[in-house]
Structure formats: structure tokens, C-alpha cells
C-alpha positions, 0 to 999 in steps of 0.5 A: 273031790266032789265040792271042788267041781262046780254045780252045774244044775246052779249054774244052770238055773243061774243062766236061765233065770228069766229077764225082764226086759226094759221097759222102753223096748216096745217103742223101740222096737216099733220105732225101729220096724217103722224105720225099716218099713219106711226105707224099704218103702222108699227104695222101692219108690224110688225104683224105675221100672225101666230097670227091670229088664236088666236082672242084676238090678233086681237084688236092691228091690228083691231085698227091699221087697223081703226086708220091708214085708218081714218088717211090717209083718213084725210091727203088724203082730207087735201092734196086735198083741199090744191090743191083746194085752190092752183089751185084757188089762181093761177086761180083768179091770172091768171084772173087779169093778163089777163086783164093786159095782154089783154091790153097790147096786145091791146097797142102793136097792136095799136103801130104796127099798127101807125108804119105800117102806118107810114112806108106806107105812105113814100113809 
């Protein structure tokens, strides 16, 4: 009776399995958050201050204020982790070249080095 239940741990694992996501998302969502930013900042432009005596027509610009400032908080935090991300694939590609640079440095010297000598002893 066993076998004929389903294994819920597999089924568990199989569910949970990490996705990448495509590859495009990024720009996608920036461009979406930019969008976002922007209309809201529209609205808000487009708003007269004589309306503000009446509050039933504060909810358009109320909602404008809170959509377009969660908005550019968003892009702000996605641009900033971008730079994070950039910074430290340029850091961990720095590292590898500067093993390869240390010896190389270490070649030139030891080449100038042997030709100094050389250059000393026919005098």
C-alpha cells in the first residue's frame, strides 16, 4: 500500500527546484518601473492645486504619490544591485589577472635581471 502513495518528499523537491529566470527580465522590469515612474509623475503634473480643497480628489494623486514612489524606490534598488553585481564581476576578474600579471612582472624581471648580468660580465 505504500508504493501506491505518491512520495511526497520528490514531489516536494521537484516543486521547489530553483528557476532560472529569462534572461531578459532585468530590462523588463526596468523598463516597466520607468514606465510606472513616469506616469505617475504625469499625473502628478497634471494635477491642479485648486483641486485640493475638495478631498474626493485626493485618491488620484494619493495613489500616484504611493504607486510612483514604490516604483522608484524599486528601479533605485534594482539599479544599485546591477552596480553591485557589475563591481564584483569586475573585482573577481581583476583578481585572476593579477595573478597573471604578478608573474608575468616576475618574468620581466628575472629576464632583465639575466640581461644585466650578461651585459656586466663583458665589461
Amino acid at each position: 500500500m505504500n508504493e501506491a502513495l505518491p512520495n511526497f518528499e520528490l514531489l516536494l523537491r521537484e516543486a521547489l527546484a530553483p528557476v532560472e529566470p529569462p534572461a531578459d527580465l532585468v530590462e523588463r522590469l526596468e523598463s516597466t518601473l520607468t514606465a510606472i515612474t513616469e506616469m505617475a509623475a504625469d499625473e502628478l503634473e497634471s494635477w491642479e492645486l485648486s483641486a485640493m480643497r475638495d478631498p474626493r480628489n485626493w485618491a488620484r494623486p494619493a495613489a500616484a504619490l504611493v504607486v510612483g514612489g514604490a516604483a522608484g524606490t524599486a528601479l533605485v534598488l534594482l539599479r544599485a544591485r546591477r552596480r553591485a553585481q557589475e563591481a564584483s564581476a569586475r573585482r573577481s576578474s581583476l583578481a585572476g589577472r593579477g595573478a597573471e600579471l604578478e608573474r608575468s612582472a616576475e618574468r620581466a624581471i628575472r629576464d632583465l635581471a639575466e640581461h644585466t648580468r650578461r651585459l656586466l660580465e663583458r665589461r
